[in-house]
C-alpha positions in Angstrom: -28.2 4.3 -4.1 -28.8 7.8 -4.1 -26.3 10.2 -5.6 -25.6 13.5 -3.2 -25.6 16.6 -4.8 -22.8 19.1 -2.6 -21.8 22.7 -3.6 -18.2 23.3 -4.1 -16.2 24.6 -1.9 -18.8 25.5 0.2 -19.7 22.5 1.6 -16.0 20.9 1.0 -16.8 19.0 4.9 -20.0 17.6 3.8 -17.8 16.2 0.7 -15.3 14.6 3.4 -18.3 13.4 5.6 -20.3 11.7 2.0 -16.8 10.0 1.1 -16.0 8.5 4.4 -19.8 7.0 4.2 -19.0 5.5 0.7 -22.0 7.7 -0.6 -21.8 8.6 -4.2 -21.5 12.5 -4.6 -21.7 15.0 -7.5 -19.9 18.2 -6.9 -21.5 21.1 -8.0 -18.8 23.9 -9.0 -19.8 27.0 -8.1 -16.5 29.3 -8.6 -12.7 28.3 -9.3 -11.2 24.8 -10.0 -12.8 21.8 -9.4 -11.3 19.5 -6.9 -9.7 16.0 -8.6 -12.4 13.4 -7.5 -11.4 11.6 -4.3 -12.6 8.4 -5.4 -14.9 6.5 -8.3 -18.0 7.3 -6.2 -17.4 11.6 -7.3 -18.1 13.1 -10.5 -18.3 17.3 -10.3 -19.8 19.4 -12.8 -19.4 23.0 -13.0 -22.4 25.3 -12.7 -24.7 26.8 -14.2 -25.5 23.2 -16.0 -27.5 21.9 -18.7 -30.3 20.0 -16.2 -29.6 16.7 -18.8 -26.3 17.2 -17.9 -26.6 17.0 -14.8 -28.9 14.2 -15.0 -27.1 12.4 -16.7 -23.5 12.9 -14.7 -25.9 11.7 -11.9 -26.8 8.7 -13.9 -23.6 7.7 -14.4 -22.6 8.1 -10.6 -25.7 5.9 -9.6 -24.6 3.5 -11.8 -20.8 2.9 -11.1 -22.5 1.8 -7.4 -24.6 -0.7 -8.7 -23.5 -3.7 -6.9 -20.1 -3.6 -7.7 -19.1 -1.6 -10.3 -16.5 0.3 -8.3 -15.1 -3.0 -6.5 -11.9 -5.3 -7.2 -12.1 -9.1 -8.2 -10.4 -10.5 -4.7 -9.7 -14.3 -4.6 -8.6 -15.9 -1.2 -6.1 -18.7 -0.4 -9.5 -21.2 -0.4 -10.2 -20.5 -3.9 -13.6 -17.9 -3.3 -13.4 -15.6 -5.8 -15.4 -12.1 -4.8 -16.3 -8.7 -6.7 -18.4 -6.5 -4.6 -21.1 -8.6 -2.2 -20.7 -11.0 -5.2 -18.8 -14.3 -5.4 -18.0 -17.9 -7.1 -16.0 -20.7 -5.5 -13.5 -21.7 -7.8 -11.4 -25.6 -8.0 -8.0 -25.5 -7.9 -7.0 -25.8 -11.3 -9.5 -22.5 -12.3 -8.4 -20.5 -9.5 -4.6 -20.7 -10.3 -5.8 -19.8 -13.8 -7.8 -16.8 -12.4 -4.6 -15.9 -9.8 -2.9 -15.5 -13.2 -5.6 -13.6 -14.7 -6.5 -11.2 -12.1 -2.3 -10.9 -11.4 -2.6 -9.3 -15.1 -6.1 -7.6 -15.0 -7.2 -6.1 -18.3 -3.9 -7.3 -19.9 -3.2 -10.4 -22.2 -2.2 -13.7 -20.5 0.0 -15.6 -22.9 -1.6 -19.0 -23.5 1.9 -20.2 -21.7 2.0 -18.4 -18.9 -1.5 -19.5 -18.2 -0.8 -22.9 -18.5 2.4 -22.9 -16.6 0.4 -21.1 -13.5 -3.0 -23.7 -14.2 -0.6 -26.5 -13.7 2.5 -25.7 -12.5 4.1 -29.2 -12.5 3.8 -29.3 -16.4 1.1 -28.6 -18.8 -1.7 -31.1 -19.7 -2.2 -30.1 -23.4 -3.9 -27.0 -25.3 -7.1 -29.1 -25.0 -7.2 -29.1 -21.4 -6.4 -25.2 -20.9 -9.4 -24.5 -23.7 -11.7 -26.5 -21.7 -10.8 -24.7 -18.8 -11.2 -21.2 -19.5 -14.5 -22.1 -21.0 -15.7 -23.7 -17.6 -14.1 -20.8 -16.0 -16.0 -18.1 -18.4 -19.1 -20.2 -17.3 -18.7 -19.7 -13.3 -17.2 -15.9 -13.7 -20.3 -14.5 -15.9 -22.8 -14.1 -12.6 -19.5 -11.8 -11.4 -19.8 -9.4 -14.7 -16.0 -10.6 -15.4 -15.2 -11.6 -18.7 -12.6 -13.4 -20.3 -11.7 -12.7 -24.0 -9.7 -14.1 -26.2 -7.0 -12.4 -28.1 -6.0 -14.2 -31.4 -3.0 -15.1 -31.8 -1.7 -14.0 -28.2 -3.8 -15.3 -25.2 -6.2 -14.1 -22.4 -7.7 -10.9 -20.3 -9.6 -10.7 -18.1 -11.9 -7.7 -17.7 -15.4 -6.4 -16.4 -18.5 -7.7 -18.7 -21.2 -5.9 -19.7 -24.3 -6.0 -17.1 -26.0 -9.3 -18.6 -22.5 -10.8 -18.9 -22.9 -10.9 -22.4 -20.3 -11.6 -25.1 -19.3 -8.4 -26.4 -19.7 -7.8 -30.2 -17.3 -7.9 -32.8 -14.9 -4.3 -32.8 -13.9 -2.8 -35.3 -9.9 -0.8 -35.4 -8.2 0.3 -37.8 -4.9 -0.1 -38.1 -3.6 2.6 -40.4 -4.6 1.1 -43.7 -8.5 0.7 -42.7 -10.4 -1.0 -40.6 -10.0 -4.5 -39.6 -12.4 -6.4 -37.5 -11.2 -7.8 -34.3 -13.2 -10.7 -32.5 -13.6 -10.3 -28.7 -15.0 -13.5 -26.9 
């Protein structure tokens, strides 16, 4: 999609008329303070700029509307989960897990609580939720949504990277030098 370049303030209606139209704008910053941006489709830059600069701000704007980059995971009542003009239709058991996952998106999901909402009448076993969240991983990947593991404390979900890849190992440190930190 092509990113608008509009001249601020001067042309603060065109910037009104580009949001409404869900048309990703960069606001060029002629004089005084730049507006906060309205949405995730605005990025402003102040002027004169660094033409790589600018290139790349507009990179970065073309790229936050590919697809659905600016979009929220939505599942309905009949188990179709979407993200953007994408979307997966889920079995029971998975979308109760994902209800619990997107309830908490970005954020760890104890291995309890995601048992207790995958099968509310009583949980079927450790096995059972592990074979789960790998068929689930399986059906969300086409979405770009990812869900990791966190040792030792449960699940997040989050966005993926644009093939849907497993991310690499990361490295943190924790005060006392780095310790690696496996993120499936």
């Amino acid at each position: 999609m092509e990113v608008a370049l509009v001249q601020w303030p001067a042309e603060q209606d065109r910037r009104e008329q580009l949001r409404r139209a869900g048309q990703p704008r960069l606001l060029l910053v002629e004089r005084g303070a730049p507006p906060i941006p309205a949405d995730d489709l605005e990025d402003w830059i102040r002027l004169p700029a660094d033409d790589l600069d600018l290139r790349v701000r507009v990179e970065a704007l073309r790229r936050r509307t590919d697809g659905d980059a600016g979009a929220t995971p939505v599942l309905d009542d009949d188990g179709v989960l979407r993200l953007g003009d994408r979307w997966v239709s889920l079995p029971p058991v998975e979308a109760r897990l994902t209800r619990a996952l997107l309830d908490r998106f970005g954020a760890v999901v104890s291995r309890e609580a995601l048992a207790r909402s995958g099968w509310p009448g009583g949980s079927p076993g450790r096995n059972a939720l592990d074979v789960h969240v790998l068929r689930l991983r399986r059906r969300l990947s086409p979405l770009r949504l990812a869900i990791r593991t966190v040792r030792s404390r449960g699940y997040l979900l989050e966005r993926s990277d644009a093939g849907g890849q497993v991310a690499p190992d990361i490295v943190r440190t924790n005060g006392h030098g780095p310790r690696r930190i496996s993120v499936t």
